[in-house]
Each structure stands twice: as C-alpha cells, then as structure tokens.
C-alpha positions as CSV (number, residue, x, y, z in Angstrom):
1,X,-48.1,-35.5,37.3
2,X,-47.0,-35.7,41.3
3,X,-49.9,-34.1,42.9
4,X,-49.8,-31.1,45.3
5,X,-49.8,-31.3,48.9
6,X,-51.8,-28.3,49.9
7,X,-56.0,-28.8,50.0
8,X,-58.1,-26.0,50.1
9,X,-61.6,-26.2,50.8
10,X,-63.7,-24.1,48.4
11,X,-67.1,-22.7,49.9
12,X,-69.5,-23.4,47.1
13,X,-72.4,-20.6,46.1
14,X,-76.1,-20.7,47.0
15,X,-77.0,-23.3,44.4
16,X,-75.4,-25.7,46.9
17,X,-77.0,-24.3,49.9
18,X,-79.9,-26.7,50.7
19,X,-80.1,-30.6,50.5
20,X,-82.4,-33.8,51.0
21,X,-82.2,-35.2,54.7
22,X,-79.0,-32.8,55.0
23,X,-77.0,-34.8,52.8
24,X,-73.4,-33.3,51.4
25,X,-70.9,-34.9,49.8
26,X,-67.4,-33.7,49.2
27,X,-64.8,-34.9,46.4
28,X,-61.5,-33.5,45.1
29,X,-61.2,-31.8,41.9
30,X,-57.9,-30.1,40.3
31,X,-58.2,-26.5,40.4
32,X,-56.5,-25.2,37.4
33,X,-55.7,-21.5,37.0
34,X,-57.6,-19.3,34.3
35,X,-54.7,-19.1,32.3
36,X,-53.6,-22.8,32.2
37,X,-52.2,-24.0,28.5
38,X,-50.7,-27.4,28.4
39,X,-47.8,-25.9,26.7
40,X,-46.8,-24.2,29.9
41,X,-44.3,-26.9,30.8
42,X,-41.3,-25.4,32.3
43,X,-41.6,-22.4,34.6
44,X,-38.4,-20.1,36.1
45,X,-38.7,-18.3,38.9
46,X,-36.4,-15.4,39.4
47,X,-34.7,-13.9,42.0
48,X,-36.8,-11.5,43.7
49,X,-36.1,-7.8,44.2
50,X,-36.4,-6.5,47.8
51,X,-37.2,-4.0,49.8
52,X,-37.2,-5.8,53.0
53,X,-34.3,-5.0,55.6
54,X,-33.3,-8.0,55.2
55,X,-30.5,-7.9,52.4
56,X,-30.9,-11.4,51.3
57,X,-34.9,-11.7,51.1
58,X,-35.3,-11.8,47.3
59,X,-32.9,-15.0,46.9
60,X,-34.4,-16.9,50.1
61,X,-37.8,-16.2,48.9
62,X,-37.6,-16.6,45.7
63,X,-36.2,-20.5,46.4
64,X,-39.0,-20.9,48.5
65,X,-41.5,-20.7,46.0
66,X,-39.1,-23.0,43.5
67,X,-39.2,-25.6,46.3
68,X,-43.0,-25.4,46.9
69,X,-43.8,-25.2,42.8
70,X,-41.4,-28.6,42.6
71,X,-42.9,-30.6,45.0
72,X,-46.5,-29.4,43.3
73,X,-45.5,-30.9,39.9
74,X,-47.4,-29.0,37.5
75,X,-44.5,-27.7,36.2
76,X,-40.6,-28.3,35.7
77,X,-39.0,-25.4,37.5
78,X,-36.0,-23.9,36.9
79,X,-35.0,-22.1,40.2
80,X,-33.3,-18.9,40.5
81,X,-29.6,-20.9,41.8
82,X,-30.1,-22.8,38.2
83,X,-30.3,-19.3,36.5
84,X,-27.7,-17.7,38.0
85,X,-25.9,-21.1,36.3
86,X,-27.5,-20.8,32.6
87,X,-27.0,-17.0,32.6
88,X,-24.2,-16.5,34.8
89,X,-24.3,-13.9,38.2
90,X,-23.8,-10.7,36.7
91,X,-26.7,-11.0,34.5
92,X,-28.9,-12.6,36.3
93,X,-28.5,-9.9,38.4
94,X,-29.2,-7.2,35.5
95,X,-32.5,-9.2,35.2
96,X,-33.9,-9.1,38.5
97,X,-34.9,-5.1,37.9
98,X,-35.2,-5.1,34.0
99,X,-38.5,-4.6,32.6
100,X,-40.6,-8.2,32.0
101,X,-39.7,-7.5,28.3
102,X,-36.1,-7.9,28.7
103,X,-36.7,-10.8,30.8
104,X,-38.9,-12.7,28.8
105,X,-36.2,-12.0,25.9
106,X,-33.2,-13.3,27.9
107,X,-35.1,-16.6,29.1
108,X,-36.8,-17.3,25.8
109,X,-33.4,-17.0,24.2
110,X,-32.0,-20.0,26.0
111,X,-35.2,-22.8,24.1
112,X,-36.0,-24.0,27.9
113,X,-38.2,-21.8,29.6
114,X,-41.8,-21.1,28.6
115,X,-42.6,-18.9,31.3
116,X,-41.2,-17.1,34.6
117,X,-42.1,-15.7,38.0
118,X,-40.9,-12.4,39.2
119,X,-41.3,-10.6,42.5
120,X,-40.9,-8.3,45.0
121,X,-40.0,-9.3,48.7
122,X,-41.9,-6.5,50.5
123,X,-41.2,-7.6,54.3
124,X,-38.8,-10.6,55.6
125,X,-38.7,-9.8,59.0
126,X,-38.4,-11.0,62.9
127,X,-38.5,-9.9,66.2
128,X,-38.3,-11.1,69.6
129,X,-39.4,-10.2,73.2
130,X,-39.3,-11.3,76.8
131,X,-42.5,-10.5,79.1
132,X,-42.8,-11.3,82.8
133,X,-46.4,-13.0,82.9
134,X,-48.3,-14.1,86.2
135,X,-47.4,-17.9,87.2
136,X,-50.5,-19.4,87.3
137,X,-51.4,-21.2,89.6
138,X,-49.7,-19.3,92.0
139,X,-46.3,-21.0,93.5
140,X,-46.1,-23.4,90.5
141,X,-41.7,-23.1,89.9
142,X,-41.0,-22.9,86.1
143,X,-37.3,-23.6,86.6
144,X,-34.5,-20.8,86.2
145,X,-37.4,-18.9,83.8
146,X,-39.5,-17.8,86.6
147,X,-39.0,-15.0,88.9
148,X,-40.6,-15.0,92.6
149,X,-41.5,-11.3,93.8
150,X,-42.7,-12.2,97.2
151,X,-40.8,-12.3,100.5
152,X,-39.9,-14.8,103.0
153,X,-41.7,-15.3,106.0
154,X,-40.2,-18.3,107.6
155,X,-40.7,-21.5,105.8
156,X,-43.2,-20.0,103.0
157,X,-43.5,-17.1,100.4
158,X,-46.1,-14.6,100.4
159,X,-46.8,-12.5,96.9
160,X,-47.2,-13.1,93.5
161,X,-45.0,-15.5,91.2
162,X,-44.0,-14.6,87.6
163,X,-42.7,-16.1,84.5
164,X,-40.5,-15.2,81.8
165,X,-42.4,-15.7,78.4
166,X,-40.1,-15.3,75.3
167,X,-42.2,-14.6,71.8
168,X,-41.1,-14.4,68.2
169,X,-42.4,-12.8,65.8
170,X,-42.0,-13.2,61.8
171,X,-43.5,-11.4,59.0
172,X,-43.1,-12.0,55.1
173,X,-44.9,-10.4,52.8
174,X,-44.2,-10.3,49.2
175,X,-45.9,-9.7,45.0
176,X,-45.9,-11.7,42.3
177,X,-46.2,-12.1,38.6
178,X,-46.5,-15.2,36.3
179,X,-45.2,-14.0,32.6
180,X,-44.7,-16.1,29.5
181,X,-41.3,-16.1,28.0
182,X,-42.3,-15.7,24.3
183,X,-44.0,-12.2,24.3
184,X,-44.4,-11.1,27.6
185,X,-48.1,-11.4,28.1
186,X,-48.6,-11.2,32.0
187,X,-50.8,-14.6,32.7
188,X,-51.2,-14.1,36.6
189,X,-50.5,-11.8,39.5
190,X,-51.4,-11.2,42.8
191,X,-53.6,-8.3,42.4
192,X,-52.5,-7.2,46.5
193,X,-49.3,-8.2,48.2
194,X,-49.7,-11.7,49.9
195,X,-48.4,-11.6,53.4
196,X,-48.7,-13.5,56.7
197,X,-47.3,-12.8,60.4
198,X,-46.3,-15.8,62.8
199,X,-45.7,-16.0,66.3
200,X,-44.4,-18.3,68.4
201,X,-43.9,-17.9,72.2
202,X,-42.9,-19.9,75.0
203,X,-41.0,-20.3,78.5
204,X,-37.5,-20.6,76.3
205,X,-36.9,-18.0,73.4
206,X,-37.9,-19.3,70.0
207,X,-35.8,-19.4,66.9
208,X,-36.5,-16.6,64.3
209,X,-35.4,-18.5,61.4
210,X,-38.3,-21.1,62.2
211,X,-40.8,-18.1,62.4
212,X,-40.1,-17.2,59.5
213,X,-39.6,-20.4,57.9
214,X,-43.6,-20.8,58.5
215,X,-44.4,-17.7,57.4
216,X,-42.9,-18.2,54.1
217,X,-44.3,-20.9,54.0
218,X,-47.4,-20.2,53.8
219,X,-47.2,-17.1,51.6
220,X,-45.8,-19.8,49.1
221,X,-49.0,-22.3,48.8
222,X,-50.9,-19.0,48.2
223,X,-48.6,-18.5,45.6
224,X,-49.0,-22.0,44.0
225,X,-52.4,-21.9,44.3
226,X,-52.8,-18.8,42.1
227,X,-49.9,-20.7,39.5
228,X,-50.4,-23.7,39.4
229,X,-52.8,-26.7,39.2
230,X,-53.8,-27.5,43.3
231,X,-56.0,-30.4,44.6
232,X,-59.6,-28.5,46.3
233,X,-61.9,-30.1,48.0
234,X,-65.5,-29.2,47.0
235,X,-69.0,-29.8,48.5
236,X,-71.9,-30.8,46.3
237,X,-76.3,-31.4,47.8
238,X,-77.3,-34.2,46.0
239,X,-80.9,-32.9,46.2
240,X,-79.7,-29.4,44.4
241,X,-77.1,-30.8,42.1
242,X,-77.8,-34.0,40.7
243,X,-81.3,-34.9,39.7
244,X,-83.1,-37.4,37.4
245,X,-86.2,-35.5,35.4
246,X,-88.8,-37.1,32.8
247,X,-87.2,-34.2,30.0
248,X,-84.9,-31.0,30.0
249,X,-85.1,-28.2,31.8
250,X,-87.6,-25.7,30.3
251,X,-89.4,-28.4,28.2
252,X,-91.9,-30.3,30.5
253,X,-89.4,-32.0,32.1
254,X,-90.3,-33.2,36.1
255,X,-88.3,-35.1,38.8
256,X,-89.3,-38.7,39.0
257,X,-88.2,-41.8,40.6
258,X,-89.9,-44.1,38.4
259,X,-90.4,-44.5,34.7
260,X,-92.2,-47.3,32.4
261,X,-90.4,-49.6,30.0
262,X,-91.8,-47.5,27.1
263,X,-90.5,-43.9,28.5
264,X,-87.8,-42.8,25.6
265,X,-86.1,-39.9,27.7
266,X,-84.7,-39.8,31.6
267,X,-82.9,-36.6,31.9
268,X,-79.8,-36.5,34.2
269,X,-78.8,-32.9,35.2
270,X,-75.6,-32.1,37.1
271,X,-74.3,-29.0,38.5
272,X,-71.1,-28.5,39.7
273,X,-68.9,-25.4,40.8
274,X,-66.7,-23.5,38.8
275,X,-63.3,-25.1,40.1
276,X,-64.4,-28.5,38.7
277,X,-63.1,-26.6,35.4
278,X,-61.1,-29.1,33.2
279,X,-62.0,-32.0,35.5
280,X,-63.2,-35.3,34.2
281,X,-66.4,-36.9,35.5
282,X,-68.3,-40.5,34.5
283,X,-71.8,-40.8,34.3
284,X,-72.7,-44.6,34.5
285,X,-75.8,-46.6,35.0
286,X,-75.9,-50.2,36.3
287,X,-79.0,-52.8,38.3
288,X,-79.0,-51.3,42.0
289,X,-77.2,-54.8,42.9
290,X,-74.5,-55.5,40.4
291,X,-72.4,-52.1,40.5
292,X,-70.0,-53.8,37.6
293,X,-72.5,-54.2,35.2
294,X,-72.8,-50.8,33.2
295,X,-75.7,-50.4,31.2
296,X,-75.1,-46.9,29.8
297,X,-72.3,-44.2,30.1
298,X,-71.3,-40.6,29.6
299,X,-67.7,-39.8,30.3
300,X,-67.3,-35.4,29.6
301,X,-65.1,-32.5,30.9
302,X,-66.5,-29.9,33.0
303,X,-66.0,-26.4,32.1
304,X,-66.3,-22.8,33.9
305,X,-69.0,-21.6,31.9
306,X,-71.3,-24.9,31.6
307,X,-73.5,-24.0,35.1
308,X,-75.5,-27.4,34.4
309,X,-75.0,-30.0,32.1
310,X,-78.0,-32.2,31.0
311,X,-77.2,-35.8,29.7
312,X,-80.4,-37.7,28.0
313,X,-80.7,-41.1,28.6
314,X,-83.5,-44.3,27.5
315,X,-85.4,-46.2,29.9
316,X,-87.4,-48.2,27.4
317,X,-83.2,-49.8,26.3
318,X,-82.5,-49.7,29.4
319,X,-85.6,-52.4,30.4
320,X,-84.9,-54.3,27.0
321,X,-81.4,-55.2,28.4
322,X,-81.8,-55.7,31.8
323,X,-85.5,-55.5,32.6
324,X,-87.8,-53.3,35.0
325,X,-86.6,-53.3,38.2
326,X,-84.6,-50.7,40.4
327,X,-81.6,-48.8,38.6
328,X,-78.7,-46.6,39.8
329,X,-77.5,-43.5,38.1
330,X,-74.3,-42.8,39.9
331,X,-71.7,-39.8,39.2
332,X,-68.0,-41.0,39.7
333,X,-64.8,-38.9,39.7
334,X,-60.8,-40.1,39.6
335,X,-62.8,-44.1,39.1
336,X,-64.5,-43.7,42.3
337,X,-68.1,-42.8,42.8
338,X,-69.2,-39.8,45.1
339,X,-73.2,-39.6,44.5
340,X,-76.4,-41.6,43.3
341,X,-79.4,-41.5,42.8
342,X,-82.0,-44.9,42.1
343,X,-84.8,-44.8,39.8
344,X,-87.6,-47.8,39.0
345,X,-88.3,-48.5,35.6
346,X,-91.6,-51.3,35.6
C-alpha cells in the first residue's frame, strides 16, 4: 500500500507526560479510522452539491478529494469524472441530491464500489484587494507599485512614501460523509463543516485560483485523515511507557534492573496511545553487544482498548543460553527499534 504524504503529530495524554532524564522518543504509526474493514477496497467519491457562489464548486471539490485519497493509497478510488462515465451525466446528476439510500443502490448495483463519499461545498470563494501601506524605510522606490505623496523641494522629496499591497483571499469550506454501498450504513462524517481561509499578499496581485488551490488543499488531508489510513507521528517517555518489573501489575510485581539466573518471571509492560490501533510492534531480547542475536521474542498488534500490555518473560532461560551478564529488551516498530531498556541477570 503507497503510503500517505500528510504527517500529523498526535499530542499524547497525561500517561506520557513525564520521563527519565527528559527522554522522548517519537515513531510513526498508521492511524486507521474507527470504522476501518479490510473489505473496504474501492471507494467513490461523488460530486458534491453546492451552495457556494461559485457554480462549479461541487465537481472541483469533489476531484480534489479523489486526487488526495489516490495519492494516499488506502483505497482504489473511483472519482466523480469516472462516474459520470459508469452511470452516464444525467444520472449521475439525479444522484448528487438523492437520499444516501438511492445512492448506495445505484453504486452497489454496478459490483465495483464498496463504499462512497458525498458532500456538500458550503463556500469556494476569493477575493482580492489593493491597500496603500507605508514604504518602510522611508524613500525606499518599489518600482511602478509605489506611490510618493511628498513634494519637491529642489533635488529631494519631503513626506511620506507609500506602497501598493495587493492581497487575496480564498475560502473553502465544505461536509462530508463516508457510506457503504451495500446497506447504507453511514461509517464517517465530519460532525462540523471543515473549512480553511488563505491569504496571500504582496507588491503584485496574487492569483485567486492558487488561493484557493491551498485552501482546498488543506480541507482535503483533513478529509483523508478522517477516511482513510494516515501515517502519525507519536511521542512515547520511556520512563512511563516501557518498563521491566520482577511480576504483573497488581501482583507484587517492582521495577528492577537486575535479576538472578534463578528468577522465573521479568515482566515487560508497554503502553502505548490509542492511534497505535492495528499497528504491529516486536518485542525482542538479545546480549547488550550482539543486537543480531535474539534470545526471546513477542511480535503482537496493538489495539484501542488494550491501555497496557504486559508480556512475561524468563531470566533463569535466558542465563542458560547466553549466561549472566547485561541484556537488552528493546521495542521495535516497521523492523527498526525506537526504545530499550538493559537489565543484569548474574
């Protein structure tokens, strides 16, 4: 699966709030949505009806979110141009008002689309304006743009200097709804209307089309972070959220740093945060100096609900194949390890 370009970084709860020697470490994870079913393979998004001025919004929107969806790759998209082809203009058009029932009828009649995106384009809109602003410093000449107000005295100019300043400004605000095709059931929506404003000024006016452009833009990774499978970037304390005990939690268990060839339980206990839901993570432990020696392993998937996940291991076969000496538990993600912690067993 081509991964997404957009990275958000996802502020993690108090559990992750304090540290040892102020260490954090950060590591991607796949953010999957609540609703996300393997089956879900090819998504349609449809034209979006509009109430913005301009008359063309719903279409020009609408592809925008087909584009940013493709080039996220959790799905195969079917984008509203390719519908007007399978179901032909006129009904296509029909569509983009019906009732999601009579949608989901009409796409899972054609055996190719498991689910679809409708919308509403509630603002697609740009202005621009021209404001004379002080030159500053005074006297410095910005071209055929600037305007002196100041009269001649001989050689020099006395009075202030201004300059014209051209700003655009674009707005795009829009709903959403992810359906699936074979009974309608409402799977996501954006529960307020995602918007964003952009402005971009200058001393030469600024294309609208570009403002807007961006502000799309944006509205769309919002949308494809609510819809589909994104890349996050979360932080993790070592100290908090990965620790070795003696037992489990609740049962006499204590941190420790050492243990003795006869010990029969070393407790690791991980924490992570919700979005590592569905992600895959490797336990491995190997002799402090020979990282490609593994001595024991856990590989699991993290779910929403777990909180913290305890994994038992043995010390006394963990000396009777290697010997005392100093160890390294170390937590690994997409093959590559983000944390450790060492431990003595003598």
């Amino acid at each position: 699966m081509t991964r997404p370009r957009m990275v958000l970084m996802v502020a993690v709860g108090a559990g992750f709030a304090l540290t040892i020697a102020g260490c954090t470490k950060t590591f991607l994870v796949d953010r999957y949505p609540p609703f996300h079913d393997p089956k879900l393979k090819t998504v349609a998004v449809m034209p979006f009806d509009s109430t913005a001025r301009h008359r063309g919004a719903g279409r020009l929107l609408a592809q925008h979110l087909a584009a940013a969806l493709t080039a996220n790759g959790s799905y195969a998209v079917i984008g509203p141009d390719r519908l007007r082809g399978m179901l032909g203009a006129e009904k296509l058009d029909e569509l983009v008002r019906a009732s999601d029932a009579d949608v989901a009828r009409a796409l899972a009649s054609t055996g190719k689309i498991d689910a679809f995106i409708t919308g509403a384009a509630l603002a697609y809109d740009a202005h621009a304006a021209a404001y004379l602003v002080p030159d500053d410093p005074p006297g410095y000449w910005h071209g055929r743009h600037s305007y002196r107000s100041r009269r001649r005295h001989g050689p020099y100019y006395y009075g202030p200097v201004y300059a014209t300043e051209y700003v655009t400004s674009a707005r795009v605000m829009v709903t959403a709804a992810m359906v699936r095709a074979r009974d309608a059931a409402v799977l996501a929506t954006t529960p307020v209307p995602v918007g964003c404003e952009v402005s971009l000024s200058g001393y030469s006016p600024r294309s609208a089309g570009r403002a807007l452009d961006r502000s799309a833009i944006r509205v769309m990774e919002h949308l494809v972070g609510r819809f589909a499978i994104v890349p996050v970037e979360v932080r993790v304390k070592p100290g908090e959220d990965f620790r070795i005990t003696t037992g489990r939690p609740g049962h006499g268990g204590r941190e420790a740093k050492e243990f003795a060839t006869a010990d029969k339980q070393m407790a690791v206990i991980v924490h992570l945060p919700p979005e590592a839901d569905r992600n895959e993570f490797r336990l491995a432990i190997t002799p402090k100096d020979t990282p490609g020696r593994v001595l024991a392993a856990r590989t699991f998937t993290w779910a929403r609900t777990d909180g913290v996940r305890v994994f038992d291991f043995d010390p006394s076969r963990l000396a009777a194949e290697a010997g005392p000496g100093e160890y390294r538990v170390r937590f690994l993600t997409r093959g590559k390890e983000v944390m450790h912690r060492d431990v003595r067993i003598r």
